[in-house]
N, C-alpha and C positions, 0 to 999 in steps of 0.2 A: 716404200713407206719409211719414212725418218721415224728415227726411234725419239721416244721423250726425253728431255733434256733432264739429266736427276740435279736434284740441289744439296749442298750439303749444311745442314743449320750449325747455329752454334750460337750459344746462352751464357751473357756474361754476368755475371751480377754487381752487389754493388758496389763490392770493392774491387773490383773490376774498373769502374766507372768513378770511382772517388772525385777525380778530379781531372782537371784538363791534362794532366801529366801520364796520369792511367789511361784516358780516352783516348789517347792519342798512338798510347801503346795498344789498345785495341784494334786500332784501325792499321797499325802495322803489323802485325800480326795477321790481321784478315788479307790485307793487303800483299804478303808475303806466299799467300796458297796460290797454288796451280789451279783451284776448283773453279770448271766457267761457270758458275752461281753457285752465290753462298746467300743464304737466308742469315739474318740477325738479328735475335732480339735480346734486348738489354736492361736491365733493371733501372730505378732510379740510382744515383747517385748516392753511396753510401750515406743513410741517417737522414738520407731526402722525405721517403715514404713517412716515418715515424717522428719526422717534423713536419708534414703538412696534415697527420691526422691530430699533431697536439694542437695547431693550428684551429684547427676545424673546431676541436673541441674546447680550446680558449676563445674563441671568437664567440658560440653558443654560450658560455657562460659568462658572458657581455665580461671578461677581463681584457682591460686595452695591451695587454702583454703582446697581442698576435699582433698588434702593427709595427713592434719592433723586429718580432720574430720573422714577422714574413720580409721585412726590409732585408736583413741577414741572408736569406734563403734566395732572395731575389740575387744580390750582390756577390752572392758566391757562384751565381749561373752565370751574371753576367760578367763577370771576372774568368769563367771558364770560354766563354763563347768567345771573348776579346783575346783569349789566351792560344785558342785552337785556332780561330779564323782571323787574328790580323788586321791586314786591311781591311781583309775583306767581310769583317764581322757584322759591319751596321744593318745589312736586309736580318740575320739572325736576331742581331740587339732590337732590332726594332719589333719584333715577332715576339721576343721575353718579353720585352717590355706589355706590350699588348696581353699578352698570357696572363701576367704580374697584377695588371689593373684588372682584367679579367677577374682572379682569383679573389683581390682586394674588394670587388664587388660581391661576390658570393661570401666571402667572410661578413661580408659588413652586414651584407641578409641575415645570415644566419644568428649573428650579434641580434641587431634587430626583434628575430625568432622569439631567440632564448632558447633554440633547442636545435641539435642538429639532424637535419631527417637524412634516411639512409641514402637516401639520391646524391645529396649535396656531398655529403662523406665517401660515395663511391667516385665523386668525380673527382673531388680534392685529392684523394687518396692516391688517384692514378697518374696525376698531372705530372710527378716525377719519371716516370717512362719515356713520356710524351717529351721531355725537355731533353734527357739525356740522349734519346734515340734522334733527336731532331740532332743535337750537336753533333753525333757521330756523322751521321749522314753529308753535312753539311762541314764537315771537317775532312771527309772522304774527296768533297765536291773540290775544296780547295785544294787538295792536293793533286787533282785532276786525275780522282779514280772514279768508277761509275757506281753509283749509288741512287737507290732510289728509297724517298725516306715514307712510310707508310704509318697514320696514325690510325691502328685499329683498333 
């Protein structure tokens, strides 16, 4: 009988994750262990989370402030993904981008509303995980380490 394979996790946060320059040092860092699997999960981007809930909540109170804010929020992901992944960033950029207008649709609901319901703000709220843990993954990919990037 083969014994179970153990994993060993490890939890970065978000200044951990600040920016393509930290993320990258994450990913050598992970990259550097002997462990044959390692679990990872990652926070948003530092000051990510607590700009897409100010987001959520200027968007609900119909101030057009959030479509500068979210532009900002947008260009600083895609300024990291072009930063970690290179050439080989466009399948990435193309996926924020998507995300971006995604998001830009739910904002524009919630504007719309005039109120934010707790769905809408659980999902806003998370979308920074979701971004930072795709670039690691996908910054792993290009350096042709094995990575498998999970949004759960």
């Amino acid at each position: 009988m083969n014994s179970p394979q153990s994993f060993v996790a490890h939890k970065f946060g978000g200044s951990s994750m600040r920016d393509a320059e930290r993320i990258a040092q994450v990913a050598a860092i992970l990259a550097a262990r002997t462990d044959a699997a390692q679990i990872v999960v990652v926070s948003a981007m530092q000051g990510v989370t607590d700009a897409l809930i100010a987001l959520a909540n200027s968007a609900a109170a119909r101030s057009e402030v959030w479509r500068d804010a979210l532009s900002q929020l947008r260009e600083r992901h895609l300024t990291a993904a072009l930063a970690l992944l290179g050439k080989d960033a466009e399948p990435t950029v193309e996926w924020l981008e998507k995300e971006f207008a995604d998001l830009a649709d739910v904002l524009h609901a919630l504007a719309l509303l005039g109120t934010p319901s707790r769905e809408a703000l659980d999902l806003v709220q998370g979308l920074g995980e979701v971004w930072s843990s795709r670039l690691l993954a996908e910054h792993f990919r290009v350096r042709g380490d094995a990575a498998v990037w999970c949004d759960a």
